[in-house]
N, C-alpha and C positions, 0 to 999 in steps of 0.2 A: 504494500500500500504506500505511494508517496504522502510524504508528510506534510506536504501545504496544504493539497486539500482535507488533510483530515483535523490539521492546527484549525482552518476555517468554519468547517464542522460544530468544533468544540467550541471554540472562541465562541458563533449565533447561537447554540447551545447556552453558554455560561451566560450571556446576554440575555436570553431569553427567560433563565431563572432567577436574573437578577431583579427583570420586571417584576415575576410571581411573587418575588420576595418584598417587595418593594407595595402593590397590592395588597398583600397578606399584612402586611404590616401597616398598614393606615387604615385598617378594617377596625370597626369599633370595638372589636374584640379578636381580636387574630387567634389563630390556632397556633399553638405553641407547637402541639407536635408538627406540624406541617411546616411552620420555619424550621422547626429541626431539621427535619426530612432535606427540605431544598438546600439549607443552609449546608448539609451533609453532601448533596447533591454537585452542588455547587462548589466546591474545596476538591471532589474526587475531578473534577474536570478541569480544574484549574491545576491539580498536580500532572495531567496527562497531558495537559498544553506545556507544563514546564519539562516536563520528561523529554516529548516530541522535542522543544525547541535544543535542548540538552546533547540530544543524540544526535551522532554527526552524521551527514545526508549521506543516503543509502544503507541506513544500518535500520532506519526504522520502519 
C-alpha cells in the first residue's frame, strides 16, 4: 500500500472525528462514554499517521 494515500485516509478520518468530538461536546449533556470512544479513536489514528510519516518510503 503506498503511504500518501493512506497518511490522506487517516489524516479526513482524524478530521472527521475531530468534528464528532467537537459536536459531542457542546451537547447539553455529552456522552462521556462516546468522547471516550472517539477521543480513543482519535489518538489510534493519529499514532498510525505518525508511524506512516516515521517509516521510510517503501517500507510501509
Amino acid at each position: 500500500m503506498q503511504t500518501a494515500p493512506r497518511l490522506s485516509s487517516l489524516q479526513d478520518r482524524h478530521a472527521a472525528l475531530e468534528m464528532r468530538l467537537e459536536a459531542e461536546t457542546v451537547r447539553p449533556q455529552p456522552d462521556s462514554l462516546e468522547l471516550s470512544r472517539l477521543k480513543r479513536e482519535k489518538l489510534k489514528l493519529k499514532e498510525e499517521m505518525e508511524r506512516l510519516r516515521a517509516a521510510p518510503a517503501g517500507s510501509a
